[in-house]
C-alpha positions as CSV (number, residue, x, y, z in Angstrom):
1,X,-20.9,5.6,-3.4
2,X,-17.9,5.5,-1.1
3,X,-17.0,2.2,0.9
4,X,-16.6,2.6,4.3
5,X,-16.2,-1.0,5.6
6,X,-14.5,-0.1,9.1
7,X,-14.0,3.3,11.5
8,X,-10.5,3.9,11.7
9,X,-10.3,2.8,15.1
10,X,-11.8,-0.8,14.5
11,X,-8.7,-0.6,11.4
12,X,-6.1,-0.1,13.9
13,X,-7.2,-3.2,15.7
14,X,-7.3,-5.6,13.2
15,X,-5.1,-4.3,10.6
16,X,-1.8,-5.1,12.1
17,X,0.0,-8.2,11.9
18,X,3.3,-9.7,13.2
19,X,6.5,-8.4,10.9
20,X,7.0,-11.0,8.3
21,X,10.5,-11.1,8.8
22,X,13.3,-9.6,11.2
23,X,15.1,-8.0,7.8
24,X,13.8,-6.0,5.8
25,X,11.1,-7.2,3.1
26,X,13.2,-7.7,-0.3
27,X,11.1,-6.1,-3.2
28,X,11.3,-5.5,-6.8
29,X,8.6,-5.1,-9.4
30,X,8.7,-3.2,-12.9
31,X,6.8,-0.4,-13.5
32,X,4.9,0.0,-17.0
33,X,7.9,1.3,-18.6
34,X,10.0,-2.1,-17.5
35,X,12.3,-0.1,-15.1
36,X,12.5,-1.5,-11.5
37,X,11.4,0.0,-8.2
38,X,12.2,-1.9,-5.1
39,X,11.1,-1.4,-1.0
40,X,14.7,0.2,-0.4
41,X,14.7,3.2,-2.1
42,X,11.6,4.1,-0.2
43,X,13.5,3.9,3.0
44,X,12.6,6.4,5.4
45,X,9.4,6.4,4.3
46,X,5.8,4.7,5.1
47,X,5.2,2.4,2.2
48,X,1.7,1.7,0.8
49,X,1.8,-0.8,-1.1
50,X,-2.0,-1.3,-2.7
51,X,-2.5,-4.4,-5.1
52,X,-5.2,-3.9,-7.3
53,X,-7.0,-4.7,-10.6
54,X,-8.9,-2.5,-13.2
55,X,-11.7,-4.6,-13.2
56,X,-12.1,-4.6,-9.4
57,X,-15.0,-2.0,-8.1
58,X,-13.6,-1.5,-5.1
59,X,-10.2,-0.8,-6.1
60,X,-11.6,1.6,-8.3
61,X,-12.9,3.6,-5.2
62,X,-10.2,3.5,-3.3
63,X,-7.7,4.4,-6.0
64,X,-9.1,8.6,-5.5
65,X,-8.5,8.6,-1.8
66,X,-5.2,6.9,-2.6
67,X,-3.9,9.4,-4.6
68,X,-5.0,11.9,-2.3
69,X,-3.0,10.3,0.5
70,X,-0.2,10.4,-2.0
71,X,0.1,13.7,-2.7
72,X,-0.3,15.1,1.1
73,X,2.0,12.3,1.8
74,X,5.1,12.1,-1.0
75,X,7.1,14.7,0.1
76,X,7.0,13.8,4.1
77,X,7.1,10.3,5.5
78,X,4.6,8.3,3.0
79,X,3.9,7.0,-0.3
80,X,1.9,4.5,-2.2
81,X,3.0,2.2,-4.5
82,X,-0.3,0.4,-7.0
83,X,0.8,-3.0,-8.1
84,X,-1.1,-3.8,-10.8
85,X,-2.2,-7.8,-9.8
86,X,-4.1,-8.7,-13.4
87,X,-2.9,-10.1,-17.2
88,X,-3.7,-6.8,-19.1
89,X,-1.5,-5.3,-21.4
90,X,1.2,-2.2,-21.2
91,X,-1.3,0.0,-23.4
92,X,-4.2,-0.8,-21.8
93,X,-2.7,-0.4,-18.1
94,X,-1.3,3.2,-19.1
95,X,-4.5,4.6,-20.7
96,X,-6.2,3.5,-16.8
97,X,-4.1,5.1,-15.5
98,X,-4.2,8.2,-17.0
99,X,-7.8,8.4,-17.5
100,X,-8.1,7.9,-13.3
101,X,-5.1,10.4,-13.0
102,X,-3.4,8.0,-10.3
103,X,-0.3,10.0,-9.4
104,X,1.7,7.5,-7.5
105,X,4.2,4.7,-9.4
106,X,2.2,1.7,-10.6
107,X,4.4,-1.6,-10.6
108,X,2.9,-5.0,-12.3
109,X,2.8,-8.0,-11.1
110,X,2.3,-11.5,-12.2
111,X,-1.0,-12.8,-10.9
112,X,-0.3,-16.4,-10.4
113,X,2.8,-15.5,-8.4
114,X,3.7,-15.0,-5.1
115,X,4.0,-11.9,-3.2
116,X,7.0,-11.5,-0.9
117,X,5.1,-9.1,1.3
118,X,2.7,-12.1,2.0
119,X,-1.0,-13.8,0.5
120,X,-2.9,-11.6,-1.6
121,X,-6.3,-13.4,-1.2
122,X,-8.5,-10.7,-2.7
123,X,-8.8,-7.2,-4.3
124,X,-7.5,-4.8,-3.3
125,X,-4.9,-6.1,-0.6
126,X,-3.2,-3.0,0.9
127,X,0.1,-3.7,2.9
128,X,1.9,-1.3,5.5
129,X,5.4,-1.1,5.0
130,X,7.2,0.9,8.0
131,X,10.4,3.4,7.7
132,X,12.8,0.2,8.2
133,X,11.7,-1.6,5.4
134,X,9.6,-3.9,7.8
135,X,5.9,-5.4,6.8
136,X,3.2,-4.2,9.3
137,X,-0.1,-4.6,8.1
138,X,-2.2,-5.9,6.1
139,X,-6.1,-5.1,4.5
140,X,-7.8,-7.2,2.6
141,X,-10.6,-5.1,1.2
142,X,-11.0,-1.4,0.7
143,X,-9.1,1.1,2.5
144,X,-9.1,5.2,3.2
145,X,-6.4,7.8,3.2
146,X,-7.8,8.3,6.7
147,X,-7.4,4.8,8.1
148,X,-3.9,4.7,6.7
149,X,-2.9,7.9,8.7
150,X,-5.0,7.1,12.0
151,X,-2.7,3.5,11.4
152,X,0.4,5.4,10.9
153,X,0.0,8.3,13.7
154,X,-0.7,5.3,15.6
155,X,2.5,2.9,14.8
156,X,4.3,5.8,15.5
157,X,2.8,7.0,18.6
158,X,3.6,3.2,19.4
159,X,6.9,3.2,18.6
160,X,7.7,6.9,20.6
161,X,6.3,5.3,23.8
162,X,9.0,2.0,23.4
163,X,11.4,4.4,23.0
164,X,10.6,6.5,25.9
165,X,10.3,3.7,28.1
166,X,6.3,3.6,27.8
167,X,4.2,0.6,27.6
């Protein structure tokens, strides 16, 4: 059964929120190897970032339509980033993983901290990171490859129109 909460369209309305901050979001989690990934060496690039939990059912239906976004996305102008948001361990976190064949980096987080990106007050929380390093959106609940690009076609259709002189 596929969850499909919102149209698109309804998404682009509520999804956005101000920027968090006029710099650039600082951001640095380790993968399940230990090796760091931060926001900036995805610069350039629409950043996904999609916290999540194994235990979390509609996380677990997202996470196909994720990776499909992913792979149309990764070599163009987007990418998703999973932060793992739960106390599990290393082994346990890699056989997921493999066993859902999620294609795109999976960071861990602590989840009694904070995230710099903003609250995370349920599962899965999916934020929009834009080309500048900037904090656009936020979802709170299940989300679609589709409403991510209708968002970004969007964002940047925005953005054209400012730069153009547009409304």
């Amino acid at each position: 059964m596929k969850f499909n909460w919102m149209p698109a369209w309804l998404l682009a309305c509520i999804l956005p929120f101000a920027v968090l901050a006029e710099a650039p979001v600082k951001f640095a989690l380790p993968d399940m190897q230990g090796e760091s990934h931060s926001l900036e060496q995805y610069r350039g690039k629409w950043v996904v970032v999609n916290y999540w939990a194994t235990w979390c059912p509609p996380c677990l239906e997202e996470i196909p339509d994720l990776v499909d976004f992913h792979e149309r996305n990764k070599d163009r102008e987007a990418v998703v980033v999973g932060v793992n948001y739960e106390d599990i361990s290393t082994d346990q976190l890699t056989a997921f993983v493999a066993r859902h064949m999620v294609s795109y980096p999976i960071l861990r987080a602590d989840p009694f901290s904070d995230s710099p990106l903003g609250s995370i007050p349920g599962l899965p929380t999916t934020f929009v990171i834009d080309p500048e390093g900037h904090a656009v959106a936020r979802q709170v609940g299940p989300i679609t490859g589709e409403q991510l690009e209708t968002y970004i076609e969007a964002r940047k259709a925005k953005s054209s129109d400012r730069r153009e002189g547009g409304s």
